[in-house]
N, C-alpha and C positions, 0 to 999 in steps of 0.2 A: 354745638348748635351755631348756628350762623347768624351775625350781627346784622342785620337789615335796616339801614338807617336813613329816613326824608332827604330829599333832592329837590327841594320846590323850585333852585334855581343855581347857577353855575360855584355860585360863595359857598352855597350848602354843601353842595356836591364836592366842592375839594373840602370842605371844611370834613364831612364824612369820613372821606377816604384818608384824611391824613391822622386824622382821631379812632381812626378802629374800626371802620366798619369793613365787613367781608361784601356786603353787595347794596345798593341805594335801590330808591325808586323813586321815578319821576314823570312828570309828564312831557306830552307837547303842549300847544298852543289848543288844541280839541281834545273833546272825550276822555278828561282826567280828572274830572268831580272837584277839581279847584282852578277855577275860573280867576278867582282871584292872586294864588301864585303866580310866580314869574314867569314859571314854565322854560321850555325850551323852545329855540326855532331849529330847525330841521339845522340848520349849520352849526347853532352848538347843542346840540345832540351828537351829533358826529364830533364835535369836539368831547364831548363827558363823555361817551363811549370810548373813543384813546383813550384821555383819562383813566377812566375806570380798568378798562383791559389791560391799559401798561402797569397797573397795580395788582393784576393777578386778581380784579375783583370784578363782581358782578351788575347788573344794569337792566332793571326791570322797568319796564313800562307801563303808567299809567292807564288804562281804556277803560273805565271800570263807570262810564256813565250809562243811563240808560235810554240807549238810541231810541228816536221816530223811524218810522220807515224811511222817511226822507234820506237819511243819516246813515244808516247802513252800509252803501257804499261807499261812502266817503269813510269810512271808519273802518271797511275792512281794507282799503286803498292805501289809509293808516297805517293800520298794519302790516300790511304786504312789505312796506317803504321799511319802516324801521328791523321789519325782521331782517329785511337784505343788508340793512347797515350794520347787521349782529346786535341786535339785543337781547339780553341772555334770555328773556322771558316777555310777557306782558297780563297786565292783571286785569280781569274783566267780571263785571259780575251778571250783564244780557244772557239766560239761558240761551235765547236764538242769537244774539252775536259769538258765544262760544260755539255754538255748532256752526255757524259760518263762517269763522275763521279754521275752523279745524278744517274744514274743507275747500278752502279756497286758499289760507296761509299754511301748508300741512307741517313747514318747519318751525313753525314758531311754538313756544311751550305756553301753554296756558296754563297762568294758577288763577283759580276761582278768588272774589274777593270776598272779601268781609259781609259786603253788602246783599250778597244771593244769601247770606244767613244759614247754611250749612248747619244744620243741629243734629242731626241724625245719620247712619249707615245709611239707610234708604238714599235720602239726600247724597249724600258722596258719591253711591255708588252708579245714580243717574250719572254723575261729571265724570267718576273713574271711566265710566261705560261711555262717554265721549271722547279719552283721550288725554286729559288734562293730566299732568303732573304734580301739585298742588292745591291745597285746601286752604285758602288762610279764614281757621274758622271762625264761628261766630261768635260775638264776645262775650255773649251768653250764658256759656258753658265754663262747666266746673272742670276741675284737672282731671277727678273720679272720671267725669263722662270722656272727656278727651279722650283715654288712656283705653276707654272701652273704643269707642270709636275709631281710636289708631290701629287696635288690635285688628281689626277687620278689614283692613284698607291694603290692595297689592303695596307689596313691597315697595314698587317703584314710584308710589304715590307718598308724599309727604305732606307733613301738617305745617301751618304756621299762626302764630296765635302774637295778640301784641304783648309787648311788656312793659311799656311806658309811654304817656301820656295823656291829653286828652282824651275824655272820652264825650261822645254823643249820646245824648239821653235816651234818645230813640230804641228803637231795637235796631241792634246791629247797622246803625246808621240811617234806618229808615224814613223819613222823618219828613213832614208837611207842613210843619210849622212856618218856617222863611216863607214859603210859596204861598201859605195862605195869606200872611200875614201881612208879605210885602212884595207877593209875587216872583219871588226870584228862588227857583228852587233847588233844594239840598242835591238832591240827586240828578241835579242837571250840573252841578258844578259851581252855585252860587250862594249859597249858604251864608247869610245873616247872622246866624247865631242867636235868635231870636228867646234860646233858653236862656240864654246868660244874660237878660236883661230880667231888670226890678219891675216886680209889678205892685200893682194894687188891687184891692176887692172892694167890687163897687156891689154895694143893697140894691133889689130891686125895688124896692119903694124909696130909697134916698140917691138917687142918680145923680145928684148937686154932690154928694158928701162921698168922695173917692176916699178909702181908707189905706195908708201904707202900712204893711206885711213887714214891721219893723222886728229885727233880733237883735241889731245893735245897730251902730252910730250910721252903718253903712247901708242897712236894709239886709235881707234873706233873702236869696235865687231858688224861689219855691224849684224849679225844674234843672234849673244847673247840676250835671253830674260833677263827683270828684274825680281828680286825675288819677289815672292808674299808674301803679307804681309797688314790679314785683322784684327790685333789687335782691332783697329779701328772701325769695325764692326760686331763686334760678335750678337750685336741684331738680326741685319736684316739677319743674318746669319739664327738664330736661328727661326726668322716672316717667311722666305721660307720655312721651314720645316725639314732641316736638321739636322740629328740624331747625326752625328759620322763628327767630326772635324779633319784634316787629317795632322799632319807633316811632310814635306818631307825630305830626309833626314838617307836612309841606309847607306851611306857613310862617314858622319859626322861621328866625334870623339863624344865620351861620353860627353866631356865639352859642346859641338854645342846642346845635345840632352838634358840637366840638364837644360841648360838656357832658351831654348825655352818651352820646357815642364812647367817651372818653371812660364815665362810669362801669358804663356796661360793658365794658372793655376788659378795662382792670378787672372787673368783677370776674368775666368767665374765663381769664387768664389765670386766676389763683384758684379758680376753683377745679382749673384740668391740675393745679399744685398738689392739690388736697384741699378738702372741705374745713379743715383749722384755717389754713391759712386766708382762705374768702372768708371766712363767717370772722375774724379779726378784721378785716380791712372793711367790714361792712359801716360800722359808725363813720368813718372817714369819707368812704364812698358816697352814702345818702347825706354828707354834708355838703359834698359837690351839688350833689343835682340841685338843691335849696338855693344855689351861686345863680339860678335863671329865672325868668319868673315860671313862674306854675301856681296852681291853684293847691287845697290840701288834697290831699291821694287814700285811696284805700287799694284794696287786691282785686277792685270787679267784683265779678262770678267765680272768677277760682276755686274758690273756699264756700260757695255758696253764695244767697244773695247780698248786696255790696252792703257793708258797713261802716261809715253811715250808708243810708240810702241816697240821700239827694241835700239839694241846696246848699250845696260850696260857694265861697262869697266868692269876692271879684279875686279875678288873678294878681298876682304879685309885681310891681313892676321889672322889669328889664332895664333897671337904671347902671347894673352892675354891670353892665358893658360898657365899658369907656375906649377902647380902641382896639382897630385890629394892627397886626404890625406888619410892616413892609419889608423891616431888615435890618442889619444892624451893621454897621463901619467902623472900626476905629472907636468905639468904646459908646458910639451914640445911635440910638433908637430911633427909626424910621416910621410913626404913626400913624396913621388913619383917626383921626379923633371921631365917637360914636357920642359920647355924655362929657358932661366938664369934667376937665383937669387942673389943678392947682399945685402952683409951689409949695411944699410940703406934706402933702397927701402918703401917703402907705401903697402904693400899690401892690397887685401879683399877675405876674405874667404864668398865663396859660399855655402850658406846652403839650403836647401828645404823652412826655414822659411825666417829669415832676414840674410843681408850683414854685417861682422861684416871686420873692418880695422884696422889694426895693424903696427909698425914700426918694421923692421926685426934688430933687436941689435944684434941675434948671428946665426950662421950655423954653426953645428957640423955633419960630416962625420957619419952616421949610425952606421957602422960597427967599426970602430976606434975609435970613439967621439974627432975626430983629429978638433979643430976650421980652418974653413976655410972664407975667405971674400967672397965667394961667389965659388956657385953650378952651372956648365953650362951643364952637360951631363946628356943626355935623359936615364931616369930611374935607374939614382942616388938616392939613398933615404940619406935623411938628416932630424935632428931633429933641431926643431928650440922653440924657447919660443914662447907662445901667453897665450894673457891674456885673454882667454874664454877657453869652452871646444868646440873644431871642433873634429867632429865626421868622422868615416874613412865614405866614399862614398860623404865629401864636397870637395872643387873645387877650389882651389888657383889660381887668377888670379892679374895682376896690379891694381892699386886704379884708 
């Protein structure tokens, strides 16, 4: 199956490709339903594209918003531009901007997104019947139905389903809450996140007396879904028939996107071993992913409907990033400082292969080589000893 891992911007996208992943997706500056990521501009798109192709890997494109008329052209103009610069794919969920690209971009591959909501043969077989290549289905759906659904599909049409991370309470992303709420819409690319906030319930006859929806010290996200998260079953993943295993996550930092990629890696590497040797490296592996923040997780729809249902409190922080590294010389480390660092701290450096941990004895100021007890300011670079060689693109985090 193919590792398909978030590219919200240039850090992520090597951070991907150097941790495992077989193909990214990402957008440009339009028409990628994240408004808020970094995105690409047309000049590093052509740069991630080398990238990406000098690794023998893949590079799908984001379009997956849903155009006005106004928009149309300009989005399949979009299109036209990135297909000629070779991108392997582009993902879209506009029933009429699929059929306008199919005809107006005839080389470019379209996989349907998440968001056209695909539950059914019928459904599929409207997109097969345009053309497309890809399904990334709806998240909906149980493995059982997948499996029936895959069975019916030409050959040369593939499925792709996610396997890790957030998920959107909505159906299959659908979702009008941000837009009501604060005007700025999900499906146009700006999304709030308006479930992950705490509410209250107010009485109609006590409008003064706002009650808190407390479950403990923090409050309870009556609507917050839990993160998905199917380390766990990659088999039955792969028994339903899906092709392309999906990360979520354009938003995440580059650390968020090296560790997961890095899992899910490992994972499907021991599982082409034999099914002993994954189902042993499982407890190890879902200690990693616990290393970023994420909220608590279940399996979705896989298995049925998700267990729990709903109301996962807040996310975890992302304090566990404390640097990315630059390189190493002569026995001393090259940093990026992300979170504090202090003289006598545990660290572990994050590699694509193994976790190597070190005690931190000295911090020297980059620039000055002025010794310091410790490093707090984001994108400080300081050199420090370690006893291996950490290569620049590994990942400094607490022990």
């Amino acid at each position: 199956m193919e590792l398909l891992a978030p590219a919200g911007g240039m850090s992520q996208l090597q951070a991907a490709l150097r941790y495992g992943a077989d193909a990214v997706y990402g957008g440009v500056r339009q028409f990628g339903l994240r408004a808020a990521a970094e995105n690409f501009s047309w000049e590093g798109l052509q740069e991630a594209l080398k990238l990406t192709h000098e690794a023998g890997k893949r590079f799908y494109l984001t379009l997956n918003i849903y155009p006005h008329d106004e928009e149309l052209a300009a989005l399949v103009a979009t299109a036209r531009r990135a297909s000629e610069m070779g991108v392997d794919g582009a993902i879209v969920s506009d029933l009429g901007a699929i059929a306008l690209l199919r005809a107006q971009v005839p080389g470019l591959a379209i996989h349907v997104s998440t968001q056209a909501n695909v539950m059914n043969v019928a459904a599929a077989k409207v997109y097969t019947g345009l053309g497309v290549q890809r399904i990334v289905l709806a998240r909906e759906l149980s493995l059982r139905q997948i499996a029936s659904l895959g069975s019916q599909l030409p050959e040369n049409v593939q499925m792709e389903a996610f396997v890790h991370g957030a998920m959107c309470m909505s159906y299959s992303g659908r979702c009008m809450l941000s837009d009501h709420l604060t005007g700025r819409g999900a499906n146009r690319g700006a999304c709030t996140q308006p479930c992950r906030w705490e509410y209250t319930v107010l009485e109609a006859k006590r409008p003064e007396e706002p009650m808190s929806v407390l479950e403990d010290e923090e409050g309870t996200y009556i609507f917050s879904a839990y993160d998905l998260n199917m380390l766990w079953h990659l088999p039955e993943m792969r028994e339903a028939g899906i092709a392309s295993l999906k990360i979520e996550g354009r938003m995440k930092t580059e650390y968020y996107v090296a560790t997961v990629t890095r899992a899910y890696r490992r994972a499907l590497d021991l599982m082409a071993q034999g099914e002993e040797a994954y189902r042993e490296a499982l407890p190890a592996l879902q200690a990693e992913l616990t290393k970023v923040g994420h909220r608590e997780s279940n399996t979705g729809f896989y298995f049925g409907p998700p267990q729990p249902s709903g109301g996962a409190g807040k996310s975890t922080q992302n304090m566990n990033y404390l640097g990315r590294v630059l390189g190493t010389q002569e026995g001393m480390m090259l940093v990026e400082i992300k979170n504090r660092i202090a003289v006598g701290q545990t660290l572990e450096v994050l590699t694509p292969g193994e976790v190597y941990s070190f005690p931190v004895t000295q911090i020297l100021r980059a620039d000055t080589e002025e010794s310091i007890s410790c490093a707090t300011i984001a994108g400080q670079q300081v050199k420090m000893p370690v006893p291996f060689q950490a290569e620049k693109g590994d990942f400094l985090r607490g022990a």
